[in-house]
C-alpha positions in Angstrom: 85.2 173.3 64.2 84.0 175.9 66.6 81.0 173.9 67.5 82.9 170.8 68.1 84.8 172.4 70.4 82.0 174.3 72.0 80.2 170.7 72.9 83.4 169.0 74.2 83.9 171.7 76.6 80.3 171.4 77.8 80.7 168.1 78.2 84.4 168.5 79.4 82.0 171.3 82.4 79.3 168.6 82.8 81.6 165.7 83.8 83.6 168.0 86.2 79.6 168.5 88.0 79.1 165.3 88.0 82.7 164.2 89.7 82.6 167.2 92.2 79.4 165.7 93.8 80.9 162.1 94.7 81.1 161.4 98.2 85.3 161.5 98.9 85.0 157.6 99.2 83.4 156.5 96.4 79.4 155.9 98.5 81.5 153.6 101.2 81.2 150.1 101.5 78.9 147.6 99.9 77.3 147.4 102.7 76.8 151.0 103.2 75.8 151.5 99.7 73.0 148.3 99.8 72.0 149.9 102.9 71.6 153.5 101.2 69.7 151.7 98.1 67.1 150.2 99.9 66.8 153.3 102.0 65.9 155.3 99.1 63.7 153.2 97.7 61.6 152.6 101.0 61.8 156.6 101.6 60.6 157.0 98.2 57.0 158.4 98.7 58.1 160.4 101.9 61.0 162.2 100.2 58.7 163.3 97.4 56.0 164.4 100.6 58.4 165.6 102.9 61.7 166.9 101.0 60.3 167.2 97.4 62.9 170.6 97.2 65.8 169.0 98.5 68.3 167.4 96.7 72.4 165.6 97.7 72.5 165.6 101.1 69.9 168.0 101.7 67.5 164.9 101.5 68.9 162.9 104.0 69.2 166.0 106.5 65.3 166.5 105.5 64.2 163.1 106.6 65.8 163.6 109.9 64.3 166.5 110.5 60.9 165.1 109.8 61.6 161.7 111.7 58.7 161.8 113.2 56.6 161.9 110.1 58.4 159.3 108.1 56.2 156.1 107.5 57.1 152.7 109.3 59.0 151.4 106.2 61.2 154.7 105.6 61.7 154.8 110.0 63.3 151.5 109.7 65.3 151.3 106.7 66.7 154.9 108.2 67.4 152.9 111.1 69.9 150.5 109.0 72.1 153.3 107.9 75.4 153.2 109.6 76.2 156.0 110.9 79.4 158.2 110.0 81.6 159.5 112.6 81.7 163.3 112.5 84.7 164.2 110.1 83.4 161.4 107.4 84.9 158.7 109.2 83.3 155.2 108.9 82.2 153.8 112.6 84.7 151.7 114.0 85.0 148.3 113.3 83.3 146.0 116.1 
């Protein structure tokens, strides 16, 4: 009995970690999400390079910081993001 209740509170702990480190709207749009999945995977070999010690957001703040080391493919997928508005705010609609 004590066991059971040992593992459902570690996995009570692990799902509160997990929850606690999504972005406050879900990853955004489609669009912004698509955009962020094919930046990752063209970034792939630099982040291990550049920013193998960084993790979350740390990453993205890392290849930022090394722009001008970033391969061709990384630069421009980088260059597709859409920018957030300080605050979190999505850029205005055009």
């Amino acid at each position: 009995m004590k066991r059971g209740a040992i593992l459902m509170m570690a996995a009570l702990a692990a799902a509160g970690s997990v929850q606690a480190q999504a972005p406050p709207d879900g990853g955004g749009s489609p669009d912004r999400q698509a955009a962020r999945a094919a930046m990752m995977k063209a970034c792939d070999s630099d982040i291990k390079t550049l920013c193998a010690d960084k993790q979350g957001r740390e990453v993205m703040m890392c290849l930022r910081g090394n722009s001008t080391k970033l391969s061709s493919g990384c630069s421009d997928a980088m260059a597709q993001m859409p920018m957030r508005r300080p605050g979190g705010a999505p850029p205005p609609a055009q």
